[in-house]
GUMILO-286786 format. One record per residue: chain; x, y, z of N, C-alpha, C in turn. Coordinates in Angstrom, 2 decimals, always signed. Last residue first. Example, Ala and Ser with C-alpha at 12.3 -4.5 7.8 and 13.67 -1.06 7.14 Angstrom:
A / +12.85 / -2.25 / +7.08 / +13.67 / -1.06 / +7.14 / +12.90 / +0.03 / +7.87
A / +13.19 / -5.69 / +7.80 / +12.30 / -4.50 / +7.80 / +13.20 / -3.30 / +7.80
This chain:
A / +128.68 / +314.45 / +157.99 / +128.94 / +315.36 / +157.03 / +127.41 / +315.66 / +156.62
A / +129.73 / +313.32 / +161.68 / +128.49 / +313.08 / +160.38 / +128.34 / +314.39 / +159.38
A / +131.58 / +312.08 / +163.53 / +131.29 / +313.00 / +162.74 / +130.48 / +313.05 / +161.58
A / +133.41 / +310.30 / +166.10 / +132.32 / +310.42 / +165.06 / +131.85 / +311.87 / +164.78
A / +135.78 / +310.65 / +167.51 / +135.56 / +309.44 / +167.11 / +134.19 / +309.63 / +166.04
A / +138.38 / +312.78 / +167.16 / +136.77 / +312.78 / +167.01 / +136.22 / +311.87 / +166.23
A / +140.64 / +314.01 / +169.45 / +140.25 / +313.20 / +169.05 / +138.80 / +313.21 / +168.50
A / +143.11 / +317.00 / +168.87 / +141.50 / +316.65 / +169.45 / +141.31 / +314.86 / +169.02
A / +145.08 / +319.61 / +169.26 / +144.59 / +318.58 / +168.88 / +143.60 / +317.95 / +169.73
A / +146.12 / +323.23 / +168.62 / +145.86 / +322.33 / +169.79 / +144.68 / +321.04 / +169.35
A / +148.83 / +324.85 / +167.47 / +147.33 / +324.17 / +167.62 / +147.20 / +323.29 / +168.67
A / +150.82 / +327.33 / +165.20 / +150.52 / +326.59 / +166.46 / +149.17 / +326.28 / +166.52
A / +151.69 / +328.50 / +163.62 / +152.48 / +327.86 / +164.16 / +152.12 / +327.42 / +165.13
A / +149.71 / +328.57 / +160.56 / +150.11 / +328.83 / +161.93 / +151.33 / +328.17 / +162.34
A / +148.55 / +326.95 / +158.31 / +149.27 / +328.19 / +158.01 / +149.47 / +329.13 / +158.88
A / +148.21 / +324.03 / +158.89 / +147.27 / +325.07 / +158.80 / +147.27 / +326.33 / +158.80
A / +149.58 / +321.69 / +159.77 / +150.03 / +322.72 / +158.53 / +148.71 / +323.49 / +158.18
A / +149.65 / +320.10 / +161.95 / +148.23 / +320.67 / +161.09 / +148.46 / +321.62 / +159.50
A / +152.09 / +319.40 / +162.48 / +150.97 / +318.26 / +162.14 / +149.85 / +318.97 / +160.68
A / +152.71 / +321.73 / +163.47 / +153.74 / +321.50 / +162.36 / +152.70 / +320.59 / +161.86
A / +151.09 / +322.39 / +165.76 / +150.81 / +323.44 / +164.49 / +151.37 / +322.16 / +163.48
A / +151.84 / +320.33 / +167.35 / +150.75 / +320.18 / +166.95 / +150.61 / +320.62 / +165.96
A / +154.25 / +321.26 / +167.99 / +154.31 / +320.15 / +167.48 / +152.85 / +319.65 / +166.78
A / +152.79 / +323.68 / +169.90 / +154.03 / +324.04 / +168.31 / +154.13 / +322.41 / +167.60
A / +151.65 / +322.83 / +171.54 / +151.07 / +322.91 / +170.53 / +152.04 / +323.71 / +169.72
A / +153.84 / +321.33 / +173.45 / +152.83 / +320.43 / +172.52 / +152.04 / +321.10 / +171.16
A / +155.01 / +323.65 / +173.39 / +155.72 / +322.56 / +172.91 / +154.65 / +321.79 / +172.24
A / +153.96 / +325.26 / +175.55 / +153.94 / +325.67 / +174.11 / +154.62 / +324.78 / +173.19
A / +154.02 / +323.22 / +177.95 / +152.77 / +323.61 / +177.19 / +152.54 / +324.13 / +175.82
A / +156.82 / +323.12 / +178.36 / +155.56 / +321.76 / +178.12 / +154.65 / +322.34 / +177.24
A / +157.28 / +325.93 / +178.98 / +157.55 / +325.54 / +177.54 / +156.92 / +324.13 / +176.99
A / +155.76 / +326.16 / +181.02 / +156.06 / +327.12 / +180.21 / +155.97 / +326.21 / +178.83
A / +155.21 / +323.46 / +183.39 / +156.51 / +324.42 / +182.63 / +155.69 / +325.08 / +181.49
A / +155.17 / +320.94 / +185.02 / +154.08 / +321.91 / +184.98 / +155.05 / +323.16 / +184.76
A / +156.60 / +318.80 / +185.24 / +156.10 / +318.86 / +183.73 / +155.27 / +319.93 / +183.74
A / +157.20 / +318.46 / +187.58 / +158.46 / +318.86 / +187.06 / +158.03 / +319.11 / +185.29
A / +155.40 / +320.18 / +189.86 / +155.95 / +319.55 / +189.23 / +156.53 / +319.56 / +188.28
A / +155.39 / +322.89 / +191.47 / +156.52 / +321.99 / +192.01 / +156.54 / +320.43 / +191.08
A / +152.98 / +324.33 / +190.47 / +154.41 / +324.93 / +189.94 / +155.49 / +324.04 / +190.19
A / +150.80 / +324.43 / +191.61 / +151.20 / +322.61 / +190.48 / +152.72 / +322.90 / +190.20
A / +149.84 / +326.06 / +192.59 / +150.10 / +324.77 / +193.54 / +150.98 / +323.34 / +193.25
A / +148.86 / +327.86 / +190.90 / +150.44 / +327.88 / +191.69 / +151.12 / +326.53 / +192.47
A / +147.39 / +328.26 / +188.28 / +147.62 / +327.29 / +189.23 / +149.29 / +326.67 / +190.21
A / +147.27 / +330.67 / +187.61 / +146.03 / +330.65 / +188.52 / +146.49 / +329.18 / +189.47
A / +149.36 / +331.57 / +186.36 / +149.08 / +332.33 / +186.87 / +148.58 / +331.92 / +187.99
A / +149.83 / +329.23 / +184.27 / +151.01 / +329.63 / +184.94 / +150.51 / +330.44 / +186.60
A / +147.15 / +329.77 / +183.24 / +147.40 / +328.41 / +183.85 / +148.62 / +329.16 / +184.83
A / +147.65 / +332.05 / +181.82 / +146.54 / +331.86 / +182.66 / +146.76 / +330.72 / +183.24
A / +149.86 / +331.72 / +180.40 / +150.00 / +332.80 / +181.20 / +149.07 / +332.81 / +182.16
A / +148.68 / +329.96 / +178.44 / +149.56 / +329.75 / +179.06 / +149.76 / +330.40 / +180.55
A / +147.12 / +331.71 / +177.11 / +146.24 / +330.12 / +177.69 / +147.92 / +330.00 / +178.46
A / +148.32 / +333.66 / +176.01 / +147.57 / +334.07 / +176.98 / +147.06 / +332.32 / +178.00
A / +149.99 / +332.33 / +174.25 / +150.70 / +332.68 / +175.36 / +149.71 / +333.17 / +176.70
A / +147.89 / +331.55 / +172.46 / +148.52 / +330.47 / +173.37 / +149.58 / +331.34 / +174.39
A / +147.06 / +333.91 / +171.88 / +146.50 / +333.02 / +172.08 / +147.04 / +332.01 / +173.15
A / +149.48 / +334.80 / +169.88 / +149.09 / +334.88 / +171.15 / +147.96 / +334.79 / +171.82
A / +149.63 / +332.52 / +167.80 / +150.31 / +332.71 / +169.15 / +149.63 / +333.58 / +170.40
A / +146.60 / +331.26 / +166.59 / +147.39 / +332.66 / +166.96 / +148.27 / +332.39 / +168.20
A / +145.74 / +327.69 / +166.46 / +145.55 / +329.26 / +167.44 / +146.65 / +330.26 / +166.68
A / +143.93 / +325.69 / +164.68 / +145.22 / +326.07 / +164.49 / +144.90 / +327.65 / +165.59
A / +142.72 / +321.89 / +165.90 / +141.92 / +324.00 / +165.99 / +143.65 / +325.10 / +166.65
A / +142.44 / +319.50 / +164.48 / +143.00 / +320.09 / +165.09 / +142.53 / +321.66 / +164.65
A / +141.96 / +315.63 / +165.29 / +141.43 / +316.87 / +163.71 / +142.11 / +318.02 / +165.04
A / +143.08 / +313.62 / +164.85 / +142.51 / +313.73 / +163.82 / +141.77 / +315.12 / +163.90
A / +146.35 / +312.53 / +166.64 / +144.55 / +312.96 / +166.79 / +144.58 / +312.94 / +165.11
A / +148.19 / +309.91 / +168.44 / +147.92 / +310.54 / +166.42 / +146.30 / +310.97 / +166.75
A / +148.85 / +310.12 / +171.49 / +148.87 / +309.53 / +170.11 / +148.86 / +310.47 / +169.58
A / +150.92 / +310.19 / +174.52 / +150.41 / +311.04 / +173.48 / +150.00 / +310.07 / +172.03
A / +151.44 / +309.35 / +177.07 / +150.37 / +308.65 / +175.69 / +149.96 / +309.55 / +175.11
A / +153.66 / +309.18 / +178.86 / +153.69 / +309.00 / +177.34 / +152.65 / +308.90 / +176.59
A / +153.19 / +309.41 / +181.69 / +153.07 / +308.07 / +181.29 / +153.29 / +307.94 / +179.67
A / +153.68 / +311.96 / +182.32 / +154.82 / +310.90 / +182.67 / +154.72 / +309.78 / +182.16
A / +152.29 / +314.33 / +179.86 / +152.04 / +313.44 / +181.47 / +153.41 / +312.30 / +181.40
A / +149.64 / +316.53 / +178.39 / +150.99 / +315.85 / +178.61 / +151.35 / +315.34 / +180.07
A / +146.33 / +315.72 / +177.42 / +147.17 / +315.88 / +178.45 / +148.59 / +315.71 / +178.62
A / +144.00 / +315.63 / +174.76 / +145.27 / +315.46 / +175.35 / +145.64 / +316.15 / +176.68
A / +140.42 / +315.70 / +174.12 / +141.52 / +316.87 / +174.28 / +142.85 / +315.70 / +174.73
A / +137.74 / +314.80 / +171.89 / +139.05 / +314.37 / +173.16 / +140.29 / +315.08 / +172.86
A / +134.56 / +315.88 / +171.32 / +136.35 / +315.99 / +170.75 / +137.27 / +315.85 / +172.36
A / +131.43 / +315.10 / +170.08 / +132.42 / +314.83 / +171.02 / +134.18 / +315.51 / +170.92
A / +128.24 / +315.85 / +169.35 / +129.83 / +315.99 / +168.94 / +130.45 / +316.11 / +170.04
A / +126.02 / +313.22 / +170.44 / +126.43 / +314.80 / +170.25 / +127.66 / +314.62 / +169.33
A / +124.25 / +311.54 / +171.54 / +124.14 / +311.73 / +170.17 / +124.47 / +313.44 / +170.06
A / +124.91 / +310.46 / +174.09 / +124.44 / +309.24 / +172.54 / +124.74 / +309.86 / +171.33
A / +126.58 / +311.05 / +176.86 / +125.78 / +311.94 / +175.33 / +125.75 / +311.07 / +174.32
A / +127.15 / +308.43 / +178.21 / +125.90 / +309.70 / +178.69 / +125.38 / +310.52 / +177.63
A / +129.15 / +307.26 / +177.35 / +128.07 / +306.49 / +177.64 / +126.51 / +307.43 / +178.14
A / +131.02 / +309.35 / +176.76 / +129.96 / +308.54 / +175.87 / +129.10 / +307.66 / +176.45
A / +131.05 / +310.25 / +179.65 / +130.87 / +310.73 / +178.45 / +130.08 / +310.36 / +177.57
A / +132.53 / +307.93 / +180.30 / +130.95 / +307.87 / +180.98 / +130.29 / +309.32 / +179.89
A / +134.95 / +307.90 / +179.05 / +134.07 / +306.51 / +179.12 / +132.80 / +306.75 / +179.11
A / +135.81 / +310.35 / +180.32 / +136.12 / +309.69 / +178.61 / +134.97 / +309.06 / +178.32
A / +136.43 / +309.66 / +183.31 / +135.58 / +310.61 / +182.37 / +135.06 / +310.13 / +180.82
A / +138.14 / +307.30 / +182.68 / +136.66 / +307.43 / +183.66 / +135.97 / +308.35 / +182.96
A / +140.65 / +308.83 / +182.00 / +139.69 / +307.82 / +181.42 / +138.57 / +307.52 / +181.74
A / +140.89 / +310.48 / +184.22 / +141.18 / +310.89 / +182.34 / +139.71 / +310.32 / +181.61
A / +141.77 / +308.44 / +186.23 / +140.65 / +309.24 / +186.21 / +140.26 / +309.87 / +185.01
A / +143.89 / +307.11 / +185.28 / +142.27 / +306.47 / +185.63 / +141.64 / +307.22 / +185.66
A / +145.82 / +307.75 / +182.50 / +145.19 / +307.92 / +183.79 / +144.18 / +307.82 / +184.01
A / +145.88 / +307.20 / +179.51 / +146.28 / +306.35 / +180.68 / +146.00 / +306.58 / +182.21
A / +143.88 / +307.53 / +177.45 / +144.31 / +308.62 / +178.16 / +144.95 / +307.63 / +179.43
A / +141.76 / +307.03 / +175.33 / +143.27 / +306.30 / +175.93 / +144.41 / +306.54 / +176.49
A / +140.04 / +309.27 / +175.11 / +139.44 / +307.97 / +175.36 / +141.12 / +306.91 / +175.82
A / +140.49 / +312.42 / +176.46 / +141.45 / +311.23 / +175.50 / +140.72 / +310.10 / +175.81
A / +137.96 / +314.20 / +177.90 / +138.97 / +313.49 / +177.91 / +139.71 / +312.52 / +176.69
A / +135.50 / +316.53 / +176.04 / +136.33 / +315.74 / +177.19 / +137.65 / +315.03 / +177.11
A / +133.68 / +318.68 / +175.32 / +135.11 / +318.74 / +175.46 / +135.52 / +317.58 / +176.47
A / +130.96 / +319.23 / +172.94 / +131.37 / +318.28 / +174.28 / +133.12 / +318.73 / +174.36
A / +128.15 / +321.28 / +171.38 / +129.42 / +320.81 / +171.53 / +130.23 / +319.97 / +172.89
A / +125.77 / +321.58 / +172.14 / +126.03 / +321.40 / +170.67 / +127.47 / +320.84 / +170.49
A / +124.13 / +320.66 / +174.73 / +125.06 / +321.12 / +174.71 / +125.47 / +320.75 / +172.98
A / +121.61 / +320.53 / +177.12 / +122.20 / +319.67 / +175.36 / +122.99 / +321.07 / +174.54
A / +121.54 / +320.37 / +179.77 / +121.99 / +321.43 / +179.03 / +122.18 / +321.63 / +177.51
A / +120.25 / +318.01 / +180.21 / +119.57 / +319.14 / +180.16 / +120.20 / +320.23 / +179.59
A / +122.48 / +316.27 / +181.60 / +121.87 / +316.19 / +180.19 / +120.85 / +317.51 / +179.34
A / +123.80 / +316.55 / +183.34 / +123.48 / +317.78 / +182.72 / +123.48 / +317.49 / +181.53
A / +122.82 / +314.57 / +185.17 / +122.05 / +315.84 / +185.62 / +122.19 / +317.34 / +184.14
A / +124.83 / +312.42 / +184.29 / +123.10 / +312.13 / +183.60 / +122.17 / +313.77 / +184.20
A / +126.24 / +313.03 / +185.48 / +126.75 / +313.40 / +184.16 / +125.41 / +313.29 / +183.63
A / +125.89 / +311.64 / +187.81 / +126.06 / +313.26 / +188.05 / +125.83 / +313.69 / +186.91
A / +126.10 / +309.51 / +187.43 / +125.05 / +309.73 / +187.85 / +124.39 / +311.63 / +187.93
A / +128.74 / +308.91 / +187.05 / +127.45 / +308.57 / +186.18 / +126.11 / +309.44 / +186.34
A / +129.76 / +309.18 / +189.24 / +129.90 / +310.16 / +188.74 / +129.19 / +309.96 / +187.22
A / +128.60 / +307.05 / +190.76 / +128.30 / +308.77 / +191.29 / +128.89 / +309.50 / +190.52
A / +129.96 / +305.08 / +189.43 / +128.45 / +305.35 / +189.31 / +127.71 / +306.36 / +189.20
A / +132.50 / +305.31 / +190.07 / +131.76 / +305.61 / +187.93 / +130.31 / +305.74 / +188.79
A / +134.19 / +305.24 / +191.56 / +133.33 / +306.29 / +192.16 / +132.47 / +306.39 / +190.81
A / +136.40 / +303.71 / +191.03 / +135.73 / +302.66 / +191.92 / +134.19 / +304.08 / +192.34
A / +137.77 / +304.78 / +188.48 / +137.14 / +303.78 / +188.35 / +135.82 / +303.31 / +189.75
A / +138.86 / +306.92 / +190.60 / +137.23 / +307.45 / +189.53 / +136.48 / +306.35 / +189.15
A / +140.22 / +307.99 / +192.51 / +139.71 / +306.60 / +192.33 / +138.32 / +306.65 / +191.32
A / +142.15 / +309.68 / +192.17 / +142.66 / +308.73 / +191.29 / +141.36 / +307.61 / +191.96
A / +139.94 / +311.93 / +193.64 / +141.11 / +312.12 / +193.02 / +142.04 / +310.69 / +193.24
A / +136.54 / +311.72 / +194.59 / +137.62 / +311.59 / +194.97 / +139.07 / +311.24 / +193.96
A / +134.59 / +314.67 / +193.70 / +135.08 / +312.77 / +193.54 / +136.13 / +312.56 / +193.80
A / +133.52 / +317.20 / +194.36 / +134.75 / +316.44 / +195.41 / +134.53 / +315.38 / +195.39
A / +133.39 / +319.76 / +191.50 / +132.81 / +318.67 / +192.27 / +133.84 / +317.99 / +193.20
A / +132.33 / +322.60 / +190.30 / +133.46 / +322.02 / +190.80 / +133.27 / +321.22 / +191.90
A / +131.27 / +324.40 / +187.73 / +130.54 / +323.39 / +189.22 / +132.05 / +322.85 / +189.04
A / +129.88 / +327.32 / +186.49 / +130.95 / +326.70 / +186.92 / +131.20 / +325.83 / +187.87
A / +128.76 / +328.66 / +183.28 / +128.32 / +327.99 / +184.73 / +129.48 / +327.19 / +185.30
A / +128.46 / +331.68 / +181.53 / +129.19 / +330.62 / +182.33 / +128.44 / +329.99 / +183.35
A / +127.40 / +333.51 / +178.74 / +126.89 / +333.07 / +179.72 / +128.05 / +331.81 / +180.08
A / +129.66 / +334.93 / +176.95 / +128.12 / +335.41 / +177.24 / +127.69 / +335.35 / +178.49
A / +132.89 / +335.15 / +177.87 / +131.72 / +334.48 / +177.83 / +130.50 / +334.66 / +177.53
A / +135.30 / +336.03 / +179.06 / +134.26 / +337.05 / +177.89 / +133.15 / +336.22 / +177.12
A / +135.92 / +335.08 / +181.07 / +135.68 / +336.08 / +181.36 / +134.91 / +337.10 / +180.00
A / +137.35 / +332.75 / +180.77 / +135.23 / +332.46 / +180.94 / +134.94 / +334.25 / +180.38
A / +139.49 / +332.35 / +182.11 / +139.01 / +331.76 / +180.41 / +137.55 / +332.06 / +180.23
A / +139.08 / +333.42 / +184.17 / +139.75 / +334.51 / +183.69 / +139.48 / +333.88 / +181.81
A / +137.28 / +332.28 / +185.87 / +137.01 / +333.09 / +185.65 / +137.87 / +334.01 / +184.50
A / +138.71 / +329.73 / +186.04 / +137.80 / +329.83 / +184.93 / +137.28 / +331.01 / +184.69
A / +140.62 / +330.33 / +187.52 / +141.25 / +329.96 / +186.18 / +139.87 / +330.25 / +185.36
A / +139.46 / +330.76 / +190.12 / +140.21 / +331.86 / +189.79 / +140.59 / +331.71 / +187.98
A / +138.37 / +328.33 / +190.49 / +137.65 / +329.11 / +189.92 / +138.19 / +330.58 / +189.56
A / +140.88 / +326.78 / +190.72 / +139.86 / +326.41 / +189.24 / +139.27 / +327.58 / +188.97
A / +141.75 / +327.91 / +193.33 / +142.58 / +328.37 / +191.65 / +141.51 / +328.01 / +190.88
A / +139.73 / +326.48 / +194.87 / +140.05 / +328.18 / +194.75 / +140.84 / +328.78 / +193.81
A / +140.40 / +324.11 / +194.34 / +139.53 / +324.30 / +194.16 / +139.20 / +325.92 / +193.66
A / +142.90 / +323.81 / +195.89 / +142.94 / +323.33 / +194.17 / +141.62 / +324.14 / +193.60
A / +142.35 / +324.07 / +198.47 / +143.19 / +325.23 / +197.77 / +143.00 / +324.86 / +195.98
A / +140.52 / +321.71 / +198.63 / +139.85 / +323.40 / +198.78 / +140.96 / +324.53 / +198.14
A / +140.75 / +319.48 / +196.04 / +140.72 / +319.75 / +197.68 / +140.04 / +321.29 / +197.51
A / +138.55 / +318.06 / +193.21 / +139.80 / +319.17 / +193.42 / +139.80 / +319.46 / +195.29
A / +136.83 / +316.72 / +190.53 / +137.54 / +316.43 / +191.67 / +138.52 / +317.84 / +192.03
A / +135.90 / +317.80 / +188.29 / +134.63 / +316.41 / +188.73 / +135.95 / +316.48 / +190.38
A / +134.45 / +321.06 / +186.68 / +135.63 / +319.76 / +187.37 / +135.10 / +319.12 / +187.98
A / +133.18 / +322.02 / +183.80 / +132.63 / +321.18 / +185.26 / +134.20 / +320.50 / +185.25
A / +131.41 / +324.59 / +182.25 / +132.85 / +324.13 / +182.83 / +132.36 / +323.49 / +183.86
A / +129.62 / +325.54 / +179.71 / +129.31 / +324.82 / +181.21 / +130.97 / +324.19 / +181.20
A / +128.92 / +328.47 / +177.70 / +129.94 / +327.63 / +178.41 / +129.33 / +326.87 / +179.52
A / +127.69 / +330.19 / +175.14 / +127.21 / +329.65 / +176.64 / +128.40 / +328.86 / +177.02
A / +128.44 / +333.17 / +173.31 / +128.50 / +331.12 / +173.40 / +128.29 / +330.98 / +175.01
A / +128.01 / +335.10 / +171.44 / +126.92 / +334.93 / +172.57 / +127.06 / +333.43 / +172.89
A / +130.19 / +335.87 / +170.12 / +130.10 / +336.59 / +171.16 / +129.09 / +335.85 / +172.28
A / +132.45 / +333.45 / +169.09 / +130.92 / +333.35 / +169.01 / +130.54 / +334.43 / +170.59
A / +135.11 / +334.04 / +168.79 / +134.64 / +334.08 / +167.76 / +133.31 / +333.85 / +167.34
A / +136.14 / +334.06 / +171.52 / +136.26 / +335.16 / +170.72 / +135.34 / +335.23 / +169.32
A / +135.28 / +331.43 / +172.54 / +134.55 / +332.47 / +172.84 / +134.41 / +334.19 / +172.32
A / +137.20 / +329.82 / +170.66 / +135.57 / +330.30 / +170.46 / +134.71 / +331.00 / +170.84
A / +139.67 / +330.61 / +171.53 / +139.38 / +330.99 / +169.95 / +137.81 / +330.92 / +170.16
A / +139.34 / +329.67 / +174.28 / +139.39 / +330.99 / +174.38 / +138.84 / +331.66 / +172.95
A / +139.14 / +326.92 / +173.34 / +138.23 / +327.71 / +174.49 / +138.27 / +329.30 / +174.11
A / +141.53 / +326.87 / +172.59 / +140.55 / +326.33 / +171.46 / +139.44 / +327.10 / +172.60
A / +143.34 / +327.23 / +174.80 / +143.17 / +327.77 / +174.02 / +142.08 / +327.82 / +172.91
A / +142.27 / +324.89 / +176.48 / +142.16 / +325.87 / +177.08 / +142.00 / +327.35 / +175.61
A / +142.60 / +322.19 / +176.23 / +141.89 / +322.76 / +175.15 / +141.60 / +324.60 / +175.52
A / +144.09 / +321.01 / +178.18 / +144.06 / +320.08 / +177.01 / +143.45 / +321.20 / +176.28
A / +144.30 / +323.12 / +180.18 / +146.03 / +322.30 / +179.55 / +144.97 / +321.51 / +177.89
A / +141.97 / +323.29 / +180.74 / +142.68 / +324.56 / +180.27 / +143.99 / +324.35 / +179.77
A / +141.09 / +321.15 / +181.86 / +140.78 / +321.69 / +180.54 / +141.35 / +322.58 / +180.12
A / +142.85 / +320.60 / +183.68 / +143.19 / +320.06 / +182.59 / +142.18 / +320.21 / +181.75
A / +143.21 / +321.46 / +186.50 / +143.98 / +322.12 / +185.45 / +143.28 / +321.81 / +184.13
A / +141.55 / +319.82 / +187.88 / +141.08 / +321.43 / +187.89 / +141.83 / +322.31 / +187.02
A / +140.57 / +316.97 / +186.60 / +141.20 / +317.78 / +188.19 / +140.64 / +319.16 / +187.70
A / +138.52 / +315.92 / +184.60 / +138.81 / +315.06 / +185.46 / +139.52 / +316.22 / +187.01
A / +136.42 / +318.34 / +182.89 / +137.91 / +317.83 / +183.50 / +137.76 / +317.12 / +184.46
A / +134.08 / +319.25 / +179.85 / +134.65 / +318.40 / +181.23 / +135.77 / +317.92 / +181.64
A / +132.54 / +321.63 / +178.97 / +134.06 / +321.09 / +179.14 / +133.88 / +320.83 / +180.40
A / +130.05 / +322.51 / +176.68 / +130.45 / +321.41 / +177.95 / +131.91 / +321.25 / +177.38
A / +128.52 / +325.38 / +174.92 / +129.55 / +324.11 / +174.93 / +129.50 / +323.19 / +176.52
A / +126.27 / +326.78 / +172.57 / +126.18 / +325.73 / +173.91 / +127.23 / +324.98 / +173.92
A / +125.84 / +327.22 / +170.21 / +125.54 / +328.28 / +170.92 / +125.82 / +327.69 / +172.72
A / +126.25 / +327.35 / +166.77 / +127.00 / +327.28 / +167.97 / +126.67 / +327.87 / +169.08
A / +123.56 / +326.85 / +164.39 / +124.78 / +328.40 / +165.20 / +125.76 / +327.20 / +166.49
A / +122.06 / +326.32 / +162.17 / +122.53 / +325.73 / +163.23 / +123.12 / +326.22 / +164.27
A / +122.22 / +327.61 / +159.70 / +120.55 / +326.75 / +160.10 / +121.14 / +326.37 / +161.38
A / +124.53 / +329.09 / +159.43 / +123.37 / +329.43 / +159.48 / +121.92 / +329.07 / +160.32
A / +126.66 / +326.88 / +161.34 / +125.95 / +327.45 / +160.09 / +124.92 / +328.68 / +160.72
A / +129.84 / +325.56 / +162.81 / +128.29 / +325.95 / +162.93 / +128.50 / +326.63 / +161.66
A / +132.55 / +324.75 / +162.59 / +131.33 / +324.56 / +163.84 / +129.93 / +324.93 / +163.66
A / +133.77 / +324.24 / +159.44 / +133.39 / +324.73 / +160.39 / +132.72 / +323.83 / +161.51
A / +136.62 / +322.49 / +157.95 / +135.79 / +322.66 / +158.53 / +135.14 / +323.85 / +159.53
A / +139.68 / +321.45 / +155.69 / +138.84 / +322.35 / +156.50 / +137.36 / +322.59 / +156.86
A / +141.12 / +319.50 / +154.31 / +139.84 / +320.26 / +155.14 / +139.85 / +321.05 / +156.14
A / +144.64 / +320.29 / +153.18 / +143.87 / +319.70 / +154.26 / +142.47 / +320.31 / +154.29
C-alpha cells in the first residue's frame, strides 16, 4: 500500500481545523489521528470548533479539548449554540460563521463524512466544502444507529496506546453520554481495530478518513 506524508520541507504542516457538529465527535471520529500529529509536529496550531452543545455538554468539550490539545503549540477553542438536529434549517448562520475562519487557512481540514446520515454530520460536511475551495479535506466517521459506515480511502495507522489514551479521554470527559447504549469502550476500539485490519499498515489499529481530492 502507499504510503504518504503531510508535509515537506518546502511546505511543513503547521495549521489544522477540526470541525464537529456536537461536542464528542471529533474526538470519536479522529481524536486519535489528532493526538499522532500533535506528537509528531511539536509546533502544530490547532483550531477546534463545536458548532452546537447545552451548558453541561459544553463544560466536558472544553474539559476534552483541553486534555487532546494539551501538547499543542498553539489551541483555539470556540464552542458554538446552533441548535442540535436542526442544522439543515440554521445552514446560513452556520455558513456564515464558517466564512469567519477563513482567515485561519488552515493546511489541513477535519470534518464530517459527506454521507454521514445525520443532519447535522451532514450540514457540516456540505458547508465545508462549500467554504474551503481549495484545501485538503479528510471526512472522519462516526459510529451510530443508523449504519453508515462505508469504504474510506485513506487511513492514519495509531499505536495502541494511542487509542487507549483517545479512548480514556472521551470515556473520562464525556460523562453525560455514558447512558447511551453505543457510548462503550469497546465501540470505539472496534472501529479502529477493523480499520487497522483494512489498512494493513503493520499495526493493529487506525482510524479512517474520506478524501474526496488530492493532488500529487
Amino acid at each position: 500500500m502507499l504510503t504518504l506524508t503531510l508535509d515537506d520541507a518546502k511546505r511543513p504542516l503547521r495549521t489544522v481545523l477540526f470541525l464537529g457538529a456536537h461536542c464528542d465527535d471529533i474526538e470519536i471520529g479522529c481524536g486519535g489521528t489528532l493526538l499522532k500529529l500533535i506528537s509528531q509536529h511539536p509546533d502544530l496550531r490547532v483550531h477546534w470548533v463545536v458548532f452546537s452543545a447545552d451548558p453541561i455538554r459544553a463544560t466536558e468539550a472544553q474539559l476534552s479539548a483541553g486534555l487532546f490539545l494539551k501538547e499543542a503549540a498553539e489551541r483555539q477553542v470556540a464552542i458554538r449554540q446552533f441548535r442540535e438536529s436542526l442544522f439543515p434549517w440554521e445552514g446560513r448562520q452556520i455558513k456564515e460563521y464558517l466564512e469567519t475562519l477563513k482567515g485561519i487557512s488552515p493546511d489541513l481540514i477535519f470534518t464530517h463524512y459527506r454521507d454521514d446520515l445525520h443532519q447535522d454530520h451532514a450540514m457540516i460536511s456540505h458547508l465545508t466544502w462549500n467554504t474551503f475551495r481549495n484545501h485538503l479535506i479528510l471526512e472522519y466517521e462516526i459510529p451510530k444507529y443508523d449504519g453508515d459506515l462505508g469504504v474510506p480511502n485513506l487511513y492514519v495507522n495509531l499505536d495502541e496506546s494511542v487509542c487507549r489514551r483517545k479512548i480514556r479521554h472521551i470515556m473520562e470527559c464525556y460523562r453525560s453520554q455514558r447512558n447511551k447504549h453505543w457510548f462503550t469502550e469497546d465501540t470505539f476500539l472496534a472501529l479502529m481495530r477493523m480499520r487497522g485490519i483494512e489498512s494493513d499498515g503493520g499495526g493493529r489499529y487506525a482510524e479512517a478518513f474520506y478524501c474526496r481530492k488530492m493532488v500529487l
